[in-house]
ZATI-579059 format. One record per atom (N, C-alpha, C): residue number from 1; residue in three letters; atom name; x, y, z. Coordinates in nm, 3 decimals, decimal comma, padded with zeros to 5 digits. Example, Ala and Ser with C-alpha at 12.3 -4.5 7.8 and 13.67 -1.06 7.14 Angstrom:
# residues 2
<r 1; "ala"; "N"; <01,319; -00,569; 00,780>>
<r 1; "ala"; "CA"; <01,230; -00,450; 00,780>>
<r 1; "ala"; "C"; <01,320; -00,330; 00,780>>
<r 2; "ser"; "N"; <01,285; -00,225; 00,708>>
<r 2; "ser"; "CA"; <01,367; -00,106; 00,714>>
<r 2; "ser"; "C"; <01,290; 00,003; 00,787>>
This chain:
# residues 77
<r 1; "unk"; "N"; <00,403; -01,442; -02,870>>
<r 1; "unk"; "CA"; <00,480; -01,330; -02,820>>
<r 1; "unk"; "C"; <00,487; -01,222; -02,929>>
<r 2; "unk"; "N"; <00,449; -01,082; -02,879>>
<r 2; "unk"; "CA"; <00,446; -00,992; -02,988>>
<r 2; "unk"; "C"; <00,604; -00,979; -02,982>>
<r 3; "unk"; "N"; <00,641; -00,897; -03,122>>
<r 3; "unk"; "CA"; <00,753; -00,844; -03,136>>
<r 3; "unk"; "C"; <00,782; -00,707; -03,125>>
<r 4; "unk"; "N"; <00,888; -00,638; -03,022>>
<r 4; "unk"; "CA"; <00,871; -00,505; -03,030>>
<r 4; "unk"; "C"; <00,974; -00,436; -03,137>>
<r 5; "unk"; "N"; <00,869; -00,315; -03,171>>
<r 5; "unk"; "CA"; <00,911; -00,219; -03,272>>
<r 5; "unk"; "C"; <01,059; -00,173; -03,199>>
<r 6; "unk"; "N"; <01,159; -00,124; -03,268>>
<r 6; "unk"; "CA"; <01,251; -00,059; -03,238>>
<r 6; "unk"; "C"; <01,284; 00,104; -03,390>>
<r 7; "unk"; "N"; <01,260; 00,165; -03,324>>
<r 7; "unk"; "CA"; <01,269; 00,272; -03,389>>
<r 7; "unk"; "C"; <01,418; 00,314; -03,371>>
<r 8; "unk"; "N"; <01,522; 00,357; -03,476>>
<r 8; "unk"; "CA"; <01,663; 00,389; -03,471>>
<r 8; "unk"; "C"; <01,661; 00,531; -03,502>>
<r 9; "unk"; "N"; <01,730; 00,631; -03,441>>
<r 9; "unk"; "CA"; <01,756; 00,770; -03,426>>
<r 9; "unk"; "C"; <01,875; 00,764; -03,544>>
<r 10; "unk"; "N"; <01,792; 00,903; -03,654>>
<r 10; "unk"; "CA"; <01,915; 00,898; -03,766>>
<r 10; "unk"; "C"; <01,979; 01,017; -03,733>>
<r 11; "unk"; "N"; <02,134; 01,011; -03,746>>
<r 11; "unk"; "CA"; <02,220; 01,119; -03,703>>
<r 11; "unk"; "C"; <02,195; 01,220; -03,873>>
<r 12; "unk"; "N"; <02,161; 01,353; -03,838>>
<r 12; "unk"; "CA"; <02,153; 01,439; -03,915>>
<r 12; "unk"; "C"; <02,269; 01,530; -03,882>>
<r 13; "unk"; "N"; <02,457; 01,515; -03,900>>
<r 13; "unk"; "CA"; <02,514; 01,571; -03,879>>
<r 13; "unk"; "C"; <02,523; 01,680; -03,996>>
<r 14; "unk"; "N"; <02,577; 01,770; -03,991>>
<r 14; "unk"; "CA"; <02,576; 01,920; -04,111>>
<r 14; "unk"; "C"; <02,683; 01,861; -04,187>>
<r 15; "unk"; "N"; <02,679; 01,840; -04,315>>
<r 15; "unk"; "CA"; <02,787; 01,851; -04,420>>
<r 15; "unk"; "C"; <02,872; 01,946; -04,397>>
<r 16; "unk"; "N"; <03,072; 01,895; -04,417>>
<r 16; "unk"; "CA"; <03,144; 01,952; -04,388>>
<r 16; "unk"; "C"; <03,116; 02,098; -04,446>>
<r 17; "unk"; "N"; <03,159; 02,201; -04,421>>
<r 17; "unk"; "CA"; <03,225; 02,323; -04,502>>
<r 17; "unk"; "C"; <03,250; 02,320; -04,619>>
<r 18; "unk"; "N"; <03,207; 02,395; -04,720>>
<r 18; "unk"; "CA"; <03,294; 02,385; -04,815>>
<r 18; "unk"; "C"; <03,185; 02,318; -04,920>>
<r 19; "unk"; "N"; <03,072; 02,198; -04,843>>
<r 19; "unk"; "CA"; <03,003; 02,105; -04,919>>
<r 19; "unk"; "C"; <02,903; 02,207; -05,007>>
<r 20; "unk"; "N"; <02,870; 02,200; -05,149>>
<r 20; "unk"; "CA"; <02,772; 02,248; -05,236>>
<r 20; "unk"; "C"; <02,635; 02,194; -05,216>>
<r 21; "unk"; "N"; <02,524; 02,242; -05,217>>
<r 21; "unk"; "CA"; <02,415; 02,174; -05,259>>
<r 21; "unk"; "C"; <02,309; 02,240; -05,316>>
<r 22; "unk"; "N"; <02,261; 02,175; -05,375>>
<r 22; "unk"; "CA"; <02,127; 02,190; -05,456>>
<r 22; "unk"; "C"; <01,980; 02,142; -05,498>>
<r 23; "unk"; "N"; <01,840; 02,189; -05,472>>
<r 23; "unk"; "CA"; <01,724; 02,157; -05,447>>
<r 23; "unk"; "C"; <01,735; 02,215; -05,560>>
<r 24; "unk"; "N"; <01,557; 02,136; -05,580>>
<r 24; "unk"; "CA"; <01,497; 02,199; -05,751>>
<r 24; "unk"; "C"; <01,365; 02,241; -05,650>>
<r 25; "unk"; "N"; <01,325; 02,310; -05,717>>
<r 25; "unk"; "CA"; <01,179; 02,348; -05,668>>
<r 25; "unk"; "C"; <01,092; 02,433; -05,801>>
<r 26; "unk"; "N"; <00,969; 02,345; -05,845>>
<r 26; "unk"; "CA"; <00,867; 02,461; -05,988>>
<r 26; "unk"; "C"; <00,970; 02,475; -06,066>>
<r 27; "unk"; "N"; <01,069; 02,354; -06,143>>
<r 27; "unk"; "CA"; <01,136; 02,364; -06,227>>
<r 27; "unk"; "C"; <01,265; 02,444; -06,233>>
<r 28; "unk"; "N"; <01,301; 02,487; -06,117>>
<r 28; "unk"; "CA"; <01,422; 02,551; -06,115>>
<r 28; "unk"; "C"; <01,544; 02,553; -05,976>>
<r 29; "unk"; "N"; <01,637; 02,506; -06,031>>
<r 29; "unk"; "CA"; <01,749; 02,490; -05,926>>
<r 29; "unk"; "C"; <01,791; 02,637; -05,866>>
<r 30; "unk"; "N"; <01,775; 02,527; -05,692>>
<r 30; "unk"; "CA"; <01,826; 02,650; -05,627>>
<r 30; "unk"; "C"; <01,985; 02,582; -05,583>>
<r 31; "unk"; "N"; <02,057; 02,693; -05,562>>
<r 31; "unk"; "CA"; <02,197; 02,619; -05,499>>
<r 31; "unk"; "C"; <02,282; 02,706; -05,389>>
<r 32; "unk"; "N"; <02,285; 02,622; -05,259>>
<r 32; "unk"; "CA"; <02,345; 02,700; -05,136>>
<r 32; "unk"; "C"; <02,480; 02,632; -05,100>>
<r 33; "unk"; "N"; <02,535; 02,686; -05,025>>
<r 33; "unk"; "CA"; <02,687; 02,617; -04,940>>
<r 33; "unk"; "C"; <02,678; 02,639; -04,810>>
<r 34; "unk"; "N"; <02,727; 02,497; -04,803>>
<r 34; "unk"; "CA"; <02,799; 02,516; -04,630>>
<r 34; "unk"; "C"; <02,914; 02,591; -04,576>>
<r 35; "unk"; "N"; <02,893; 02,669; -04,498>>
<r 35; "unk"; "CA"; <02,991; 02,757; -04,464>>
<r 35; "unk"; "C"; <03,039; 02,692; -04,320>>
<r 36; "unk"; "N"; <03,165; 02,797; -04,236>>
<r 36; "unk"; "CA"; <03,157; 02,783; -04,142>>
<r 36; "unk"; "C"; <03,101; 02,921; -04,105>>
<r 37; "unk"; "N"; <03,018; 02,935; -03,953>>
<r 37; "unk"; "CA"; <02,953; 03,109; -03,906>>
<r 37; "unk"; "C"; <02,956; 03,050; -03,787>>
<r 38; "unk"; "N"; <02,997; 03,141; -03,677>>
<r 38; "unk"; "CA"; <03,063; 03,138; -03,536>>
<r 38; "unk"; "C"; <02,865; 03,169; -03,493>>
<r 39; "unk"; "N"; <02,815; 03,189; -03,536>>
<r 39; "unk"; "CA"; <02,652; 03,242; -03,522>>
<r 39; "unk"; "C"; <02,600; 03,160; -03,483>>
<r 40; "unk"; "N"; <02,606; 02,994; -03,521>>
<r 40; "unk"; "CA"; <02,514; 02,881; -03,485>>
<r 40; "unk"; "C"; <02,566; 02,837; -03,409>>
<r 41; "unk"; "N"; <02,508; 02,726; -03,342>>
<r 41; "unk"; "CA"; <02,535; 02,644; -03,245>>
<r 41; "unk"; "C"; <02,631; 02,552; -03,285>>
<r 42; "unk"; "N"; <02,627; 02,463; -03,431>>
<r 42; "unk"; "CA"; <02,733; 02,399; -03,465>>
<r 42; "unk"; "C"; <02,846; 02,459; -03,521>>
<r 43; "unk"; "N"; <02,801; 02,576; -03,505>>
<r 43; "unk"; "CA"; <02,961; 02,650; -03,661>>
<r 43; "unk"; "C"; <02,919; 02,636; -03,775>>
<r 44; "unk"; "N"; <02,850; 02,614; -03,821>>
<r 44; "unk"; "CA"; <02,846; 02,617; -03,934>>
<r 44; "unk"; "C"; <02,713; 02,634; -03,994>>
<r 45; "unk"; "N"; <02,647; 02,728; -04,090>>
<r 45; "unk"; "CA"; <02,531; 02,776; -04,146>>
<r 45; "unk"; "C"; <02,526; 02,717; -04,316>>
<r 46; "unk"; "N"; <02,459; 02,726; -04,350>>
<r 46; "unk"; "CA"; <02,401; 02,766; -04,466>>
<r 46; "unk"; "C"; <02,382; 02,872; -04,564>>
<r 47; "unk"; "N"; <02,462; 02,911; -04,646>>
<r 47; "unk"; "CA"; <02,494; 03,054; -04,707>>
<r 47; "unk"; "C"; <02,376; 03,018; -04,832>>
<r 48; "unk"; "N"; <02,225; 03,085; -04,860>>
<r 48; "unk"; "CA"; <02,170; 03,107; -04,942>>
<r 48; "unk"; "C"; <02,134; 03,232; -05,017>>
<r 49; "unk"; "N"; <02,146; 03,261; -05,109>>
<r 49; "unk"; "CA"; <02,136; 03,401; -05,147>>
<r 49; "unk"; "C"; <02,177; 03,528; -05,061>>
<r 50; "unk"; "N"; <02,292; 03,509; -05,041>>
<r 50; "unk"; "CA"; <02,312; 03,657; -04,907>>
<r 50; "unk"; "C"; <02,294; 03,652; -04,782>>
<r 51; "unk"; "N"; <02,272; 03,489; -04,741>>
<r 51; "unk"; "CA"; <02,244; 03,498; -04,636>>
<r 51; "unk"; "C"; <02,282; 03,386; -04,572>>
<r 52; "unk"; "N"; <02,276; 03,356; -04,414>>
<r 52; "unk"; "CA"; <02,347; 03,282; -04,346>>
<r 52; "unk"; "C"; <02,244; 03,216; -04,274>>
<r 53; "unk"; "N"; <02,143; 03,068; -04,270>>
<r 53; "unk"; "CA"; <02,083; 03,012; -04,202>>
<r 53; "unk"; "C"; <02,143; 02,931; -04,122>>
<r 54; "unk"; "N"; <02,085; 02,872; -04,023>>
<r 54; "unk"; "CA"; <02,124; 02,791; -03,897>>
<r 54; "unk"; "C"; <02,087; 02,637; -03,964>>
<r 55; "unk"; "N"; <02,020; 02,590; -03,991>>
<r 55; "unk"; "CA"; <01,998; 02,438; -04,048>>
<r 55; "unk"; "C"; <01,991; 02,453; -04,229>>
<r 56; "unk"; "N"; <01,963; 02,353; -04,251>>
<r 56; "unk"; "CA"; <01,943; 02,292; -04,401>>
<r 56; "unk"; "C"; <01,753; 02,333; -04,414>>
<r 57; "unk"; "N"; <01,724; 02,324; -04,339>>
<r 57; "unk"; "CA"; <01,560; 02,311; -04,303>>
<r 57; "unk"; "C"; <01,561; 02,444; -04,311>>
<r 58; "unk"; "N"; <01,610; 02,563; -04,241>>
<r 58; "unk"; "CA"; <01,561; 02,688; -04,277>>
<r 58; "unk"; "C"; <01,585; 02,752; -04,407>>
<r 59; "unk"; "N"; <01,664; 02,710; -04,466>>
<r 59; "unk"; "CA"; <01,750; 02,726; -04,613>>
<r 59; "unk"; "C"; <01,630; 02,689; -04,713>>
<r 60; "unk"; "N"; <01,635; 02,557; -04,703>>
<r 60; "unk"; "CA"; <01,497; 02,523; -04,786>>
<r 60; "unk"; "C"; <01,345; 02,563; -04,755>>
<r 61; "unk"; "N"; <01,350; 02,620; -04,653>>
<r 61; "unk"; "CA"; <01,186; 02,690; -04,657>>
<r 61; "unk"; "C"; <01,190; 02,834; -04,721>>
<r 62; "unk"; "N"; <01,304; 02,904; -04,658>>
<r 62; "unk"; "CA"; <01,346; 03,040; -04,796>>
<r 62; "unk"; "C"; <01,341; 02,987; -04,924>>
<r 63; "unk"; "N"; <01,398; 02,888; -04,972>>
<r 63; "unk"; "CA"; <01,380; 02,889; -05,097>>
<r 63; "unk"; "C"; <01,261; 02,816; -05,180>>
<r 64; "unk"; "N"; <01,152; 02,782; -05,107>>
<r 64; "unk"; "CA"; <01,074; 02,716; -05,162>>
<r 64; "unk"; "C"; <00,941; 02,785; -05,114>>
<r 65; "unk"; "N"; <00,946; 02,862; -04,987>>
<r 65; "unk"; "CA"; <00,825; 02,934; -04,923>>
<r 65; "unk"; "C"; <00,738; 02,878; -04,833>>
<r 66; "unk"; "N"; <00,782; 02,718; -04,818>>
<r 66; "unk"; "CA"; <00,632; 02,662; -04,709>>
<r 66; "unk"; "C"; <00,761; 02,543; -04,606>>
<r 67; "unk"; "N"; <00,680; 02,524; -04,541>>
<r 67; "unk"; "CA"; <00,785; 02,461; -04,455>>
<r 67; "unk"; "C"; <00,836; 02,310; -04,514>>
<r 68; "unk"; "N"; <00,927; 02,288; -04,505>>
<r 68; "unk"; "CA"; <01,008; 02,144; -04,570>>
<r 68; "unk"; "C"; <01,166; 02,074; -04,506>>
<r 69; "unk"; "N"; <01,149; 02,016; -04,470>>
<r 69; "unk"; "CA"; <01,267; 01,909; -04,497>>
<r 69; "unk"; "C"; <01,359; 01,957; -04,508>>
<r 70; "unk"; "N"; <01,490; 01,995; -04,486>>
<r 70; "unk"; "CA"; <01,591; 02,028; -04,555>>
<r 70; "unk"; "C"; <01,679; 01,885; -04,614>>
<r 71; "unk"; "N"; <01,680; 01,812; -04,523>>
<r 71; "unk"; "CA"; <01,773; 01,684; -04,548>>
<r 71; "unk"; "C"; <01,745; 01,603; -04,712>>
<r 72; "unk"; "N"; <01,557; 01,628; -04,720>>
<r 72; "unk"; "CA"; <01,482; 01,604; -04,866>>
<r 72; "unk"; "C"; <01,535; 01,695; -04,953>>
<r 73; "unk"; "N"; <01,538; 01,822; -04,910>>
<r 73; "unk"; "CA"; <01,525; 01,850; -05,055>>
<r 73; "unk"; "C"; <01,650; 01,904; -05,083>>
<r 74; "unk"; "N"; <01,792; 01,943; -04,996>>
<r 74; "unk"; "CA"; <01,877; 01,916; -05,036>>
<r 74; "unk"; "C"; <01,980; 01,844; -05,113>>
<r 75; "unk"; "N"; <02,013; 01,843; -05,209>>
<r 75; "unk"; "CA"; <02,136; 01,713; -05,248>>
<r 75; "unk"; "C"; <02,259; 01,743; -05,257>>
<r 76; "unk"; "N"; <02,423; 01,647; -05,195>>
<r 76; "unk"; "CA"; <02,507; 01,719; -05,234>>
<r 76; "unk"; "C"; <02,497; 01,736; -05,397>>
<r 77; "unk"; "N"; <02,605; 01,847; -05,449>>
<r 77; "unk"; "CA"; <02,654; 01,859; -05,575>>
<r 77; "unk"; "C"; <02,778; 01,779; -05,603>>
């Protein structure tokens, strides 16, 4: 009898408000916050340099230039 695979769905909820974080990217730290912004769907964005993204994932492709991960290359502070 084969055994079946079960694949588990990981909850990627947004770090509260308030939460710090920081990616390195070519030797140099970048660092954004969670805000709350009535703009997204959850309430809450990503404040990077002046600006207000919708995921962790769009945050980290501004700051790195190619498409990536946000959940990777984020860490809290």
């Amino acid at each position: 009898m084969e055994k079946k695979r079960i694949r588990r769905r990981i909850a990627h909820d947004m770090p509260p408000s308030g939460t710090r974080l920081k990616g390195r990217y070519k030797g140099r730290d970048e660092y954004a916050k969670v805000v709350e912004h009535a703009g997204t769907k959850s309430g809450i964005g990503i404040h990077y340099r002046g600006k207000i993204y919708s995921s962790m994932s769009a945050a980290a492709r501004e700051a790195t230039g190619q498409s990536i991960n946000g959940w990777i290359f984020w860490r809290v502070v």
